[in-house]
N, C-alpha and C positions, 0 to 999 in steps of 0.2 A: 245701438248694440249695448247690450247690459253689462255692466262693470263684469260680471263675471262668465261672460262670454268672450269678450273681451280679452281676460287676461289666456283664455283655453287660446284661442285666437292668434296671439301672441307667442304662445308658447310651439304653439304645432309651426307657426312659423319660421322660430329658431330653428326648430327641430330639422327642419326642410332645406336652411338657407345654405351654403355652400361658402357663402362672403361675409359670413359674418367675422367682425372684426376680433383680435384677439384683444384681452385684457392684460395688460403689464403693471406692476408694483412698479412707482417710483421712488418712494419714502417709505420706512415707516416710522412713526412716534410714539409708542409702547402705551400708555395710559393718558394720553394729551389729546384730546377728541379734537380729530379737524373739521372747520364749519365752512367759513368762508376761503375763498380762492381767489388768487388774481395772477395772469403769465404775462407780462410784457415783452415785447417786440423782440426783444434777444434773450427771450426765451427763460427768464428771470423769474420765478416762484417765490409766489406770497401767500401764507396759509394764515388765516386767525384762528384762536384759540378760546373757549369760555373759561372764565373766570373762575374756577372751581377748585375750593378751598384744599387742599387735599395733592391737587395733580395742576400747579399750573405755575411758569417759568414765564412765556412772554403771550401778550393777549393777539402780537402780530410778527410774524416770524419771517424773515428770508430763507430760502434754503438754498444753503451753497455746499457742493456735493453730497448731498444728503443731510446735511447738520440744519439743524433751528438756530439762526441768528437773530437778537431783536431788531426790530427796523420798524421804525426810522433808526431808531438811537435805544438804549437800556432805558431812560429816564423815562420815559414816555409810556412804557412795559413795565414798570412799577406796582407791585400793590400798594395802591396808596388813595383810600377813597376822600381824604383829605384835600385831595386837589383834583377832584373830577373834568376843570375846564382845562385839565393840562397831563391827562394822564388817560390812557384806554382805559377804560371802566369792563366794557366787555362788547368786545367789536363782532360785527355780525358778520358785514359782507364790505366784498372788495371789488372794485371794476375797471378795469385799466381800457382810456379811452382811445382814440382812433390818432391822438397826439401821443399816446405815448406814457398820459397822466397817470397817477397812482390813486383812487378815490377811496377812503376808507371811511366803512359807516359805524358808526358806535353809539345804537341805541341806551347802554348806561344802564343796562338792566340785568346786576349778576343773576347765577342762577337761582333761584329760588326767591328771588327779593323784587321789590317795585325800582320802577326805573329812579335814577338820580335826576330830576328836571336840570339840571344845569352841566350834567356831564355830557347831555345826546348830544354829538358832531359830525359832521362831516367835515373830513378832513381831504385836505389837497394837497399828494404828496409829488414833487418832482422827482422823477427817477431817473434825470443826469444827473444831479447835484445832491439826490438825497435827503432834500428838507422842505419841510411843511412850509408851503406857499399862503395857503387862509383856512380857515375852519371857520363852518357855516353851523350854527346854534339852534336856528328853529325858535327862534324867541315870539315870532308871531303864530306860534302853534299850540293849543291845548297841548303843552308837554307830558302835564300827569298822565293825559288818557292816549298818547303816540305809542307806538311800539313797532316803531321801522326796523324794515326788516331785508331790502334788496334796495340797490340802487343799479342805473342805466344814465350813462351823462354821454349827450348830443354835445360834443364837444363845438358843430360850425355855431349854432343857433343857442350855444351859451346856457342850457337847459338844462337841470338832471332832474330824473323821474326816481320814484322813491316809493315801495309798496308800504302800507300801513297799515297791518294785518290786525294790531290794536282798534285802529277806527275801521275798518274794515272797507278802506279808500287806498287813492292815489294823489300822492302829493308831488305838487310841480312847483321847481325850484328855481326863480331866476338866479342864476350865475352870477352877474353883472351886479342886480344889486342886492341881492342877498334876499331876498324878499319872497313868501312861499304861498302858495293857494291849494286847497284842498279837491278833488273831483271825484266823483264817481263814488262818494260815500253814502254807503249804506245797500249800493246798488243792486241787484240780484247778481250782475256779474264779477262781486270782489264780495262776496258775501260767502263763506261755508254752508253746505247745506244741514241743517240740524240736523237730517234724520240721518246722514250718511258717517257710517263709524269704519276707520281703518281696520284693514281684517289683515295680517301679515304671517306666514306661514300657520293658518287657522285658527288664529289665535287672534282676538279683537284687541287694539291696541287703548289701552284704559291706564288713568294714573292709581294713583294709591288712593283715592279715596272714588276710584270706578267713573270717573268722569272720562270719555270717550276724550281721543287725540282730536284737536280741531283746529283749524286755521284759516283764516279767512285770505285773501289776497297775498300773496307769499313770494314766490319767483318771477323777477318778470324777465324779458329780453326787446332790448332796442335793434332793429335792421339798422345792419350798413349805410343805407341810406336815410338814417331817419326820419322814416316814413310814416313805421307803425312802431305801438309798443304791443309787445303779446303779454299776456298775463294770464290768470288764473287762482283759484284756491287750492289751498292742499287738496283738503275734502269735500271735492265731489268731482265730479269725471270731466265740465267741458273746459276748453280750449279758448279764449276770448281773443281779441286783437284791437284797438281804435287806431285810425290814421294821427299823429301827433298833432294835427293843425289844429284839432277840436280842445287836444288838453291843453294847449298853449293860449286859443284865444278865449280871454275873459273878459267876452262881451257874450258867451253863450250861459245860458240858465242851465244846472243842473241834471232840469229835463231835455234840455237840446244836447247839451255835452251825452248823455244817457243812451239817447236816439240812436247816437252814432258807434256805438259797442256792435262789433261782428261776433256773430258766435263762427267759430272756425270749424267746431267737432268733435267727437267725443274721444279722447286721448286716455283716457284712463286716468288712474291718481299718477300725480307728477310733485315734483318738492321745485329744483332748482333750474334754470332754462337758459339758456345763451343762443345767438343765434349767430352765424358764422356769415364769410363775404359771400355765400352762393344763395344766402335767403333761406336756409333749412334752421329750425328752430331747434335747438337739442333739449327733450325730456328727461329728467330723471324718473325713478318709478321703485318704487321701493315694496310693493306686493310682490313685483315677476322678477325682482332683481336685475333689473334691465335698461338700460339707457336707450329711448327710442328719437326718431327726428322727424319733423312735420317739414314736406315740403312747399317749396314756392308752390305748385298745383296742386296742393292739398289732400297730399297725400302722406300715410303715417307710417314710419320704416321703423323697422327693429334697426340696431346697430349693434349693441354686444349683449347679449345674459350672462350672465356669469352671477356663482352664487355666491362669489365674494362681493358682491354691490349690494351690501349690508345695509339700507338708508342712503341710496348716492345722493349725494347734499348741492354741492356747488360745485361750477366749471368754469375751466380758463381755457384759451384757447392758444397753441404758440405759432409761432411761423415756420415750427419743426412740421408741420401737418397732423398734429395731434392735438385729441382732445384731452384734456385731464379732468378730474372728481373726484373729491373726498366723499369717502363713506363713514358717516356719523354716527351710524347704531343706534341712533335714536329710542329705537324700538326697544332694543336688549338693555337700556340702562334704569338703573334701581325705581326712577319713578315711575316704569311702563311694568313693574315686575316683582310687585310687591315687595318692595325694596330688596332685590335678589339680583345680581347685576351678572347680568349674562350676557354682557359685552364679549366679542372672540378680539382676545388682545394678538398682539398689537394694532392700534388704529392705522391706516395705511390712508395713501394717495395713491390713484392711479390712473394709465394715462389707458387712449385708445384710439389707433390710424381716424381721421377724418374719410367718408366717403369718397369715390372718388367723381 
């Protein structure tokens, strides 16, 4: 089905549903663009922030009844690129694991600038006690050329998976001892497709100097059972999946690891993914304004449109039964718009019922 049958496809189907979910504001943050997300087990919200000279307070924030607190601590949410190994530089994403953990990623790349090699971390935050357990550096990695961008940590098997939309791969992290291996680089399945340009209320999405939005490998989502990882690029339409056993054992070639990539189906364009305990994968979709979900028998469900899902970016998930997503506007800010910022302030969070 062609991308823009697709989205008709989609839309007639809102039009139709009866159950579709409603969309609720949970926050919002006036000119603070929210990217990444993380909801812990009692229901605890973590937003990150980019680094943007102008509009920016903490790069990782709690929210407690509505408010941006820093967290871990103020010190740590510093501008201060002086001490990149001890300070968010400009964190992307967040993932809170099946223990409970806080994982916070900080590729170190403000906006506009090259990444800092010695600021990218992964950070391990306790959320009993509030503080930074280890941070994971990436020293055995081409730093200059990384540009991580999502993480997924298999908390039994001691593993986080890590997209790298920069190499245009997947990076697997042993836990244990710190030590990281590259896969699926370069692959057609974590590749963008050149010829495919985002198109958002008719309007093709191009920076200031007319270079089409592009992204290679971007969202991914770990199953409950750490079975599979899904993934995909921003731009272009399929849906990928590998069983974990394949990216963990490195005694397979490139080509064998390769072999074993499912193509799952054509979902449309998607930015951010999480996958819930019943096995449905949640899309974002920032064309239809719509959050849709792939199920275990491979089928692909609308769940809410609403045309305030401006860019839906990143999701948490809580044990209220709800999903939440920051909408980033990616699209409407000065570099997608010949420096004309036609962002709809204020930026928001929002949440929306799980299926049932």
């Amino acid at each position: 089905m062609k991308p823009g049958f697709l989205s008709l496809f989609f839309l007639l189907s809102s039009l139709l549903s009866t159950a579709q979910s409603k969309l609720e504001t949970v926050a919002e943050f006036g000119k603070h663009q929210p990217i990444g997300l993380g909801v812990s087990k009692a229901n605890r919200i973590f937003v990150t922030f980019p680094k943007n000279p102008g509009n920016y307070d903490d790069g990782l924030a709690e929210l407690i009844k509505g408010e941006r607190h820093p967290y871990p601590n103020a010190e740590w949410n510093q501008w201060d690129s002086l001490k990149p190994q001890s300070r968010f530089i400009n964190v992307q994403a967040l993932f809170v694991d099946q223990t409970n953990t806080l994982w916070v990623l900080d590729p170190a790349s403000p906006a506009g600038q090259k990444a800092i090699p010695e600021g990218i971390k992964l950070v391990k935050v306790n959320l009993s006690t509030n503080q930074i357990e280890k941070i994971y550096r990436f020293e055995d990695l081409p730093r200059e050329r990384t540009g991580l961008n999502d993480v997924q940590v298999d908390s039994r098997q001691q593993v986080a998976y890590l997209s790298d939309p920069g190499r245009g791969a997947i990076v697997v992290l042993d836990l244990a001892s710190g030590k990281s291996r590259t896969v699926l680089e370069n692959d057609k399945s974590t590749k963008a497709d050149p010829n495919f340009v985002l198109n958002i209320d008719g309007k093709e999405v191009r920076d200031t100097r007319g270079n089409p939005f592009r992204s290679n490998v971007n969202g991914i989502a770990l199953t409950h059972d750490f079975k599979y990882l899904y993934f995909r690029p921003i731009t272009q339409t399929k849906l990928f999946r590998i069983a974990t056993t394949y990216l963990t054992n490195p005694a397979l070639s490139p080509t064998e690891v390769a072999s074993h990539v499912e193509i799952m189906g054509e979902t449309g364009v998607s930015h951010g993914m999480i996958a819930d305990k019943a096995g449905n994968i949640y899309l974002t979709d920032s064309p239809d304004k719509a959050i849709r979900y792939f199920t275990p028998d491979r089928q692909l469900k609308m769940l809410v449109q609403d045309n305030r899902l401006l860019w839906p970016d990143s999701f948490g998930i809580g044990s209220d039964g709800y999903l939440y997503v920051t909408a980033a506007q990616i699209h409407r800010t000065k570099r997608y718009n010949n420096g004309e910022d036609k962002v709809d302030y204020p930026f928001r969070l929002y949440r929306v019922k799980l299926p049932n």
